[in-house]
C-alpha positions in Angstrom: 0.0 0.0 0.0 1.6 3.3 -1.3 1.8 6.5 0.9 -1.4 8.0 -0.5 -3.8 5.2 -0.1 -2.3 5.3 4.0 -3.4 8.5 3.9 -6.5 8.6 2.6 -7.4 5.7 4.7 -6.6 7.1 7.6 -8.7 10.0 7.0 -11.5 7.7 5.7 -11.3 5.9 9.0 -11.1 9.9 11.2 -15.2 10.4 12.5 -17.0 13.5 10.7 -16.2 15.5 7.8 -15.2 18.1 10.3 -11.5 16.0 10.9 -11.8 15.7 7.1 -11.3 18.9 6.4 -9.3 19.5 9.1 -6.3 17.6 7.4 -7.1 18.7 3.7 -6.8 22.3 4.2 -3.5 22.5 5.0 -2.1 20.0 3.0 -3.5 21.6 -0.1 -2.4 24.8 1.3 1.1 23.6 1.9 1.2 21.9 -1.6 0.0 25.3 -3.2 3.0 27.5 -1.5 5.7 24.7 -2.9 4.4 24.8 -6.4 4.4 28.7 -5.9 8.6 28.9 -4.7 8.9 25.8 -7.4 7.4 28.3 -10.0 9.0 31.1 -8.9 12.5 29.8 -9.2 12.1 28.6 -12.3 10.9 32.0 -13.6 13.9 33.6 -12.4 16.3 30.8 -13.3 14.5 32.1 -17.3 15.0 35.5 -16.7 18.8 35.4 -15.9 19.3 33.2 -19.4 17.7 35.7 -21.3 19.6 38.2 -19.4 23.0 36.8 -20.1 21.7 36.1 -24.0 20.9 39.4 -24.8 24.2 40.6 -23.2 25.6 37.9 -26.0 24.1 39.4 -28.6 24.7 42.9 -28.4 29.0 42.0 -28.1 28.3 40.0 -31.2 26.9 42.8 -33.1 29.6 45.4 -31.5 32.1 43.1 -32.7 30.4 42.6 -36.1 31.0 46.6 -36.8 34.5 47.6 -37.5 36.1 50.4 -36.6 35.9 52.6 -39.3 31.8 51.8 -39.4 32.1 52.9 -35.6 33.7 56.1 -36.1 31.7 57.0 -39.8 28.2 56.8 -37.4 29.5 58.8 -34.4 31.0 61.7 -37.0 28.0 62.0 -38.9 25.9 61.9 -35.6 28.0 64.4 -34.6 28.3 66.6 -37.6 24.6 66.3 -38.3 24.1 68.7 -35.2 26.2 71.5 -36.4 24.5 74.8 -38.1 24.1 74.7 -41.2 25.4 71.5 -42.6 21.7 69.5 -42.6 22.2 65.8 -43.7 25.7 64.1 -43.8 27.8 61.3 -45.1 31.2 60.0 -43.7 33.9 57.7 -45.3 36.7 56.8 -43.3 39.7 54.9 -44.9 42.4 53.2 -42.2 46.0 52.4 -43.1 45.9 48.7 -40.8 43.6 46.8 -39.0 44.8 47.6 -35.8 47.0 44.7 -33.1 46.1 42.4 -30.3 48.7 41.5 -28.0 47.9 38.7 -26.0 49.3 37.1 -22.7 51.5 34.1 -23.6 52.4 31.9 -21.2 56.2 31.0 -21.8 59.0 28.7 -20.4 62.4 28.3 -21.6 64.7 25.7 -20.3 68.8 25.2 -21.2 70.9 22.2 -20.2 74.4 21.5 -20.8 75.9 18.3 -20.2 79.7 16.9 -20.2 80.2 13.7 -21.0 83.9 11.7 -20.4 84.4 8.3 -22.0 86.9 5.4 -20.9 89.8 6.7 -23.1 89.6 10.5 -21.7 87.4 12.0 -24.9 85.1 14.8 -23.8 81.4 15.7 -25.2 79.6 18.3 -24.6 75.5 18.2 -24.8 73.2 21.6 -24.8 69.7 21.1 -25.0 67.1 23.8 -25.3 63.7 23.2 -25.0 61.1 26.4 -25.2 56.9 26.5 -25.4 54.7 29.4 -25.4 50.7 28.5 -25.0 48.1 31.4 -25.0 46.4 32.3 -21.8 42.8 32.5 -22.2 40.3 34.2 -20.5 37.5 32.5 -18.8 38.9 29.5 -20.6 36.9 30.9 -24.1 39.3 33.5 -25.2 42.6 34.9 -25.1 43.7 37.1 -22.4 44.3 40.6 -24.3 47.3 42.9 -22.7 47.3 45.5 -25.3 45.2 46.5 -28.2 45.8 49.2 -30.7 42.8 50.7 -33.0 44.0 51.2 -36.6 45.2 54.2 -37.5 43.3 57.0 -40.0 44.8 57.8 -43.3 41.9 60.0 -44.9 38.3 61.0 -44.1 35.4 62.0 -46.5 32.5 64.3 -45.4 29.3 64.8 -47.7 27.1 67.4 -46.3 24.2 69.3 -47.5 25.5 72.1 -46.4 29.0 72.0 -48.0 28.5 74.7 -50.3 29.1 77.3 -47.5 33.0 77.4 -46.8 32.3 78.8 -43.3 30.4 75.3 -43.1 33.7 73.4 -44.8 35.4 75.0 -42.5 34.0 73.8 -39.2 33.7 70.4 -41.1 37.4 70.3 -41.6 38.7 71.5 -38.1 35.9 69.2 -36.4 37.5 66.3 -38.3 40.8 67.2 -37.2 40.5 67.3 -33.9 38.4 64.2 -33.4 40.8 62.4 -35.7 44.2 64.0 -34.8 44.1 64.8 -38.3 45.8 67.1 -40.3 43.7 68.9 -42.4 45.4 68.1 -45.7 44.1 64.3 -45.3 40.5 65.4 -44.6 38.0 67.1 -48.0 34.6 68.1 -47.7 31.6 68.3 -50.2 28.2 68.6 -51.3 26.0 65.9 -50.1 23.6 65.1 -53.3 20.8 62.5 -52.8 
């Protein structure tokens, strides 16, 4: 006889439907609250995954943009606010793709051994022995020490507003000094649709 059929047989034996009730109230009541916390949990548990997904996702599609993309939004954000130049367009052309310097984990050993043989000869034995293995991060990537973003060579800026040079102007020096740029590697024109 399982635990259940015990039970209800003991309350089948109990006198009145008073005692009945008595027991079946709070065991349902109890059974309610654990499915509630059981619920609960699981609900959270959800909630942090989709969390840690969308996190993910959004350094996917950062990484996914490259840095000349990167900098051709914020400048045209940014030159899109100025007086006068109304709707803009920004090329950026980079000499490299920039460097990743990662942690290496590296050992080097050196042995020298002298060997004498029955008749008095002498050898001598060096051995070198070296590895370097990447150290990664959170055991999924490397470890980065140093990174360097590639370096400008030119920028192109289409604006409406081009045709004023008070507007080239502030175009040009904005450029420069975002870029560290020297003005000679920066032209401005007229944005046509």
């Amino acid at each position: 006889m399982g635990l259940w059929d015990k039970f209800i047989h003991k309350l089948e034996k109990q006198e009145g439907k008073k005692d009945r009730f008595g027991w079946i109230f709070p065991i349902c009541l109890l059974l309610g609250v654990i499915f509630l916390i059981v619920a609960n949990t699981n609900i959270a548990k959800k909630g942090e995954g989709a969390e840690a997904d969308s996190s993910s996702t959004v350094y996917s599609r950062v990484q996914e943009q490259t840095y000349e993309e990167i900098l051709e939004s914020k400048l045209e954000n940014a030159f899109s606010c100025m007086e006068g130049v109304g709707k803009v367009k920004v090329v950026v052309t980079v000499k490299n793709k920039g460097e990743i310097t990662v942690e290496k984990d590296e050992s080097y050993s050196r042995s020298t051994t002298t060997e004498e043989d029955s008749a008095g000869g002498r050898r001598n034995v060096e051995e070198e022995a070296g590895r370097s293995e990447t150290v990664m991060k959170d055991g999924k990537e490397p470890f980065v020490v140093k990174e360097t973003v590639p370096e400008v060579q030119g920028v192109l800026i289409l604006a409406q507003g081009a045709g004023s040079s008070q507007v080239q102007e502030k175009l040009i020096n904005s450029a420069a000094v975002l870029l560290n740029l020297s003005v000679s590697k920066i032209q401005v024109a007229p944005y046509q649709e």
